[in-house]
C-alpha positions as CSV (number, residue, x, y, z in Angstrom):
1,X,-114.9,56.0,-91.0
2,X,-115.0,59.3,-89.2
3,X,-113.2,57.9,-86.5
4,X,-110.3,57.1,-88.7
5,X,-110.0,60.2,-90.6
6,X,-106.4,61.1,-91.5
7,X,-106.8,65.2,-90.4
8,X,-105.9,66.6,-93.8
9,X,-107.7,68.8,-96.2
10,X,-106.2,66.4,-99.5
11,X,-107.9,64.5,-101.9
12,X,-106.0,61.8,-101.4
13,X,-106.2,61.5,-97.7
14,X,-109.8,61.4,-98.3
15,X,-109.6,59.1,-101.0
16,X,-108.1,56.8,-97.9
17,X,-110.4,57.2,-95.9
18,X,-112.9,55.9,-98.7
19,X,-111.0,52.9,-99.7
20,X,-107.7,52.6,-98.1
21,X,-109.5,50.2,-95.4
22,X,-108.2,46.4,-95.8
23,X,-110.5,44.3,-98.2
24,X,-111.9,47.6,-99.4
25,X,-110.3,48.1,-103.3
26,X,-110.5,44.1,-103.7
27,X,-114.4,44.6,-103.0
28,X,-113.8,47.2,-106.0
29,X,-112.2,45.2,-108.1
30,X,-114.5,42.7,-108.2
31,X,-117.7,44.5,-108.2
32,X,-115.6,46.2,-111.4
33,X,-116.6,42.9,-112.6
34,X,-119.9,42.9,-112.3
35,X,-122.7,43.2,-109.7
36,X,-122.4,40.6,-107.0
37,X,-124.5,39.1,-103.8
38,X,-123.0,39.2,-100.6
39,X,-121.9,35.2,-101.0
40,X,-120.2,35.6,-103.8
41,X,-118.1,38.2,-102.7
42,X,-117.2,36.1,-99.7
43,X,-116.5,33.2,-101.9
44,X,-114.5,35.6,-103.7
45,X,-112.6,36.7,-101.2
46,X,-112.2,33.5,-98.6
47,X,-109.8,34.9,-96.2
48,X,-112.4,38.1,-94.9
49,X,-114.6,37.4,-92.0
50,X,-118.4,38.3,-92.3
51,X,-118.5,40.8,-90.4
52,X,-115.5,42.7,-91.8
53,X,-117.3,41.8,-95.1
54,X,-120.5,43.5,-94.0
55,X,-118.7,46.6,-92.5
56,X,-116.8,47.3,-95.4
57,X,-120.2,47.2,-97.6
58,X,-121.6,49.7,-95.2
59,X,-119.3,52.0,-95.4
60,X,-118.8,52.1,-99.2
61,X,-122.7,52.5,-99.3
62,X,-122.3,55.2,-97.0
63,X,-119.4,57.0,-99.1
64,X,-122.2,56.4,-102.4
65,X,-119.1,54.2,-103.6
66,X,-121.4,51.3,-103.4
67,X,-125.4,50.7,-103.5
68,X,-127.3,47.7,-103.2
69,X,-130.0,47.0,-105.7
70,X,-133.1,44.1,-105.4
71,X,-133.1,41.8,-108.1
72,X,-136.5,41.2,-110.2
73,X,-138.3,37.9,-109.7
74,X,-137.4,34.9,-110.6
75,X,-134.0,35.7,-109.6
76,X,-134.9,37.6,-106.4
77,X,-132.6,38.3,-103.7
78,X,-130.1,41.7,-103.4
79,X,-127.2,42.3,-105.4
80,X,-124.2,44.5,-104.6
81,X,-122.8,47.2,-107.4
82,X,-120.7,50.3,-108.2
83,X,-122.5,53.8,-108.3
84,X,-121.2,56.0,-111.2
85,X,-118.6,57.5,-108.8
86,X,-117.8,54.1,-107.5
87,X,-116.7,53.1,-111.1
88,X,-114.9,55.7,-111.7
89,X,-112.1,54.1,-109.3
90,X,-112.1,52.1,-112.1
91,X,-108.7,53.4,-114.1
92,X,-107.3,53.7,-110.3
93,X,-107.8,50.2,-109.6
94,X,-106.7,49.0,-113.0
95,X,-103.1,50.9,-112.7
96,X,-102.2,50.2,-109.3
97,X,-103.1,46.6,-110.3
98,X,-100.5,47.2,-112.8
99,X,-98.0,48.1,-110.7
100,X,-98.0,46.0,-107.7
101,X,-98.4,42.8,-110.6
102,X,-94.4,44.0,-111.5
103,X,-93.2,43.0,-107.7
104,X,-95.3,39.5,-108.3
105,X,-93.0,36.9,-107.9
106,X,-93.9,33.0,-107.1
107,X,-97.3,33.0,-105.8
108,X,-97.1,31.9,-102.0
109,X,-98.7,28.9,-100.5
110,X,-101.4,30.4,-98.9
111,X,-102.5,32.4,-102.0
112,X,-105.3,31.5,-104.3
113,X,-106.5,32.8,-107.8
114,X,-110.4,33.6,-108.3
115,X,-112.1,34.6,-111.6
116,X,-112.6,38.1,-111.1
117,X,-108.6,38.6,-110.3
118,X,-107.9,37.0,-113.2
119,X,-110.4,38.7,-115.9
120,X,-109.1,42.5,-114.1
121,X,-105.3,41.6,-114.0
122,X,-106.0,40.7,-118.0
123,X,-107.9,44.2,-118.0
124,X,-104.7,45.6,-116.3
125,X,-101.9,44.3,-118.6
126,X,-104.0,45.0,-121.5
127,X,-102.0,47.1,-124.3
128,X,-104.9,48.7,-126.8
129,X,-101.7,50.1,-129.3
130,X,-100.3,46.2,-129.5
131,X,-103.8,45.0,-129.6
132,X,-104.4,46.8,-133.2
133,X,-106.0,45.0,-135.9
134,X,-105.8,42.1,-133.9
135,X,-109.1,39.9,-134.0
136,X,-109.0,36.4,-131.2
137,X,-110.4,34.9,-128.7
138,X,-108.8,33.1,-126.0
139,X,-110.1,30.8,-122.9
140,X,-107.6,30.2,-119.9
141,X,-107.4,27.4,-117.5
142,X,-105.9,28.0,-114.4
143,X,-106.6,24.9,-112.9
144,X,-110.9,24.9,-112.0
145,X,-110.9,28.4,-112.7
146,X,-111.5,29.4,-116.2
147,X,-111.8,32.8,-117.9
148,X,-112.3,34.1,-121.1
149,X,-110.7,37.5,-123.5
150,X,-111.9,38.2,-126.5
151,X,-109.6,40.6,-128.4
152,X,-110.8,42.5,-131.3
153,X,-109.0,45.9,-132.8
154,X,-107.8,47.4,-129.2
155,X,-110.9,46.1,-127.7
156,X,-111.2,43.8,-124.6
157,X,-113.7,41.8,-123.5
158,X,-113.1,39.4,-120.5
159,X,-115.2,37.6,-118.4
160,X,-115.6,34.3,-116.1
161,X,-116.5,31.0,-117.2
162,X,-115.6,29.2,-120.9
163,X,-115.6,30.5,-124.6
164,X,-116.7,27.5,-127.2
165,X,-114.9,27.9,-130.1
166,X,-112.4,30.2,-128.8
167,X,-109.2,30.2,-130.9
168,X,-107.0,29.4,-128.3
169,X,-107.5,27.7,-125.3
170,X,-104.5,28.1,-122.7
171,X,-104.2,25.7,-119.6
172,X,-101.6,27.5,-117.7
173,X,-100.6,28.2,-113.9
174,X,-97.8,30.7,-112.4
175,X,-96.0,30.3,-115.5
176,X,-98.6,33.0,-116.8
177,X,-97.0,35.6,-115.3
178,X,-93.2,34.8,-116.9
179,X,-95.0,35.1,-120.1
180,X,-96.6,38.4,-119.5
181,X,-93.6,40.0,-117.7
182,X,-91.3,38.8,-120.7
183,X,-89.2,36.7,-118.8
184,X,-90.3,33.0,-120.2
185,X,-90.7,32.9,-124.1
186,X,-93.7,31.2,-125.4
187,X,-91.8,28.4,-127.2
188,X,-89.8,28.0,-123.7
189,X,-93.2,27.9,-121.7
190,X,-94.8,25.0,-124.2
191,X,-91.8,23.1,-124.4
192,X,-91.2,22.9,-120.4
193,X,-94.8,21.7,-120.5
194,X,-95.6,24.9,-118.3
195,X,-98.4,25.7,-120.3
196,X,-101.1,23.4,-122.6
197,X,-102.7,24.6,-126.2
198,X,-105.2,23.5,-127.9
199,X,-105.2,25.9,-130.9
200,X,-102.5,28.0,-133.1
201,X,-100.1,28.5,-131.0
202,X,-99.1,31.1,-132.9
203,X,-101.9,33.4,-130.7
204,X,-100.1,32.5,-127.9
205,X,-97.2,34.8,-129.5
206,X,-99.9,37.3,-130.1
207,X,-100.9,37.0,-126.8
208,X,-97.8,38.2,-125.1
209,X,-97.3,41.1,-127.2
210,X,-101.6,42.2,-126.0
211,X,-101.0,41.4,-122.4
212,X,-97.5,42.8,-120.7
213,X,-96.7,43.5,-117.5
214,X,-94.3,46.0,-117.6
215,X,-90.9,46.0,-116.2
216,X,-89.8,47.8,-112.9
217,X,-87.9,51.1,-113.1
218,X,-84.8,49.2,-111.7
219,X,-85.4,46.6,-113.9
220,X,-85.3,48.6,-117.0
221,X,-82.2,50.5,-116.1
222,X,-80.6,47.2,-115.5
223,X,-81.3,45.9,-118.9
């Protein structure tokens, strides 16, 4: 990245050149998620050519953002994983996640969800005060991808994949977003048939006040 230096002594210019490159902070975010191999971040991110995909890991191992690590037998094979100054980007990627998710409208055609989106725009919305005392578990369906939260006195836990048992299970699509943002009620959302329970949907009540996506400047001032 030398070549594309920004010629100022600023951390945040450098901080560009580290991870202001397209594709770069979505490799962050979902290597926040947990180690990865090189096909599952291309399966995670469908739209970034290989090569692009292997330049971008080269020069995040370069900048110590990023190191690979060989995986014991039986698994084998290499995985790809944050340093401990990689994750510190961490509460960077989680707030601007937070505020580009406020100019979210309908999604657009070409635009697709993925697990590890999901599980850190849930990490992003997250409110630890609201979340107080508050013991659930939750799975959500959006469509063939399914995630999991697990919600236990201002505690997250999220990850990819199902939760047996889980108190509420959620089959939901855009509509999500309306809910989190405040501008669809949950009683509005189940009886437009928007979202699916199975469960007490009385955690889906609890579920809007955990998760928000706060409201634009603008928007506020409007109100």
């Amino acid at each position: 990245m030398a070549g594309r230096t920004c010629g100022q002594y600023c951390g945040l210019a450098r901080a560009l050149e580290l991870v202001g490159e397209r594709w770069a902070l979505l490799i962050v975010r979902d290597l926040l998620v947990g180690p990865k191999r090189f096909t599952e971040l291309r399966r995670g991110l469908p739209r970034i050519a290989t090569n692009i995909l292997s330049a971008r890991l080269k020069e995040l191992e370069r900048s110590d953002i990023v190191q690979r690590r060989v995986l014991p037998r039986p698994a084998a094979g290499v995985v790809y994983e944050l340093t401990a100054y990689g994750g510190e980007l961490e509460d960077i990627v989680l707030r601007l996640g937070r505020w580009g998710a406020q100019s979210l409208g309908e999604p657009r055609p070409e635009e697709i969800l993925t697990a590890d989106s999901l599980v850190m725009a849930l990490c992003a919305t997250f409110q630890p005060e609201a979340a107080r005392g508050v013991r659930a578990s939750y799975e959500l369906r959006f469509g063939d991808v399914v995630i999991n939260a697990r919600v236990e006195d201002s505690r997250l836990e999220s990850d990819a994949g199902p939760y047996p048992d889980a108190d509420l299970v959620i089959e939901a699509g855009p509509a999500i977003r309306g809910l989190l943002a405040g501008e669809l009620r949950p009683a509005e959302a189940i009886a437009s048939g928007s979202i699916r329970l199975t469960g007490d949907p009385a955690l889906l009540d609890r579920l809007v006040e955990v998760f928000q996506i706060p409201p634009r400047p603008d928007e506020s001032r409007e109100s």
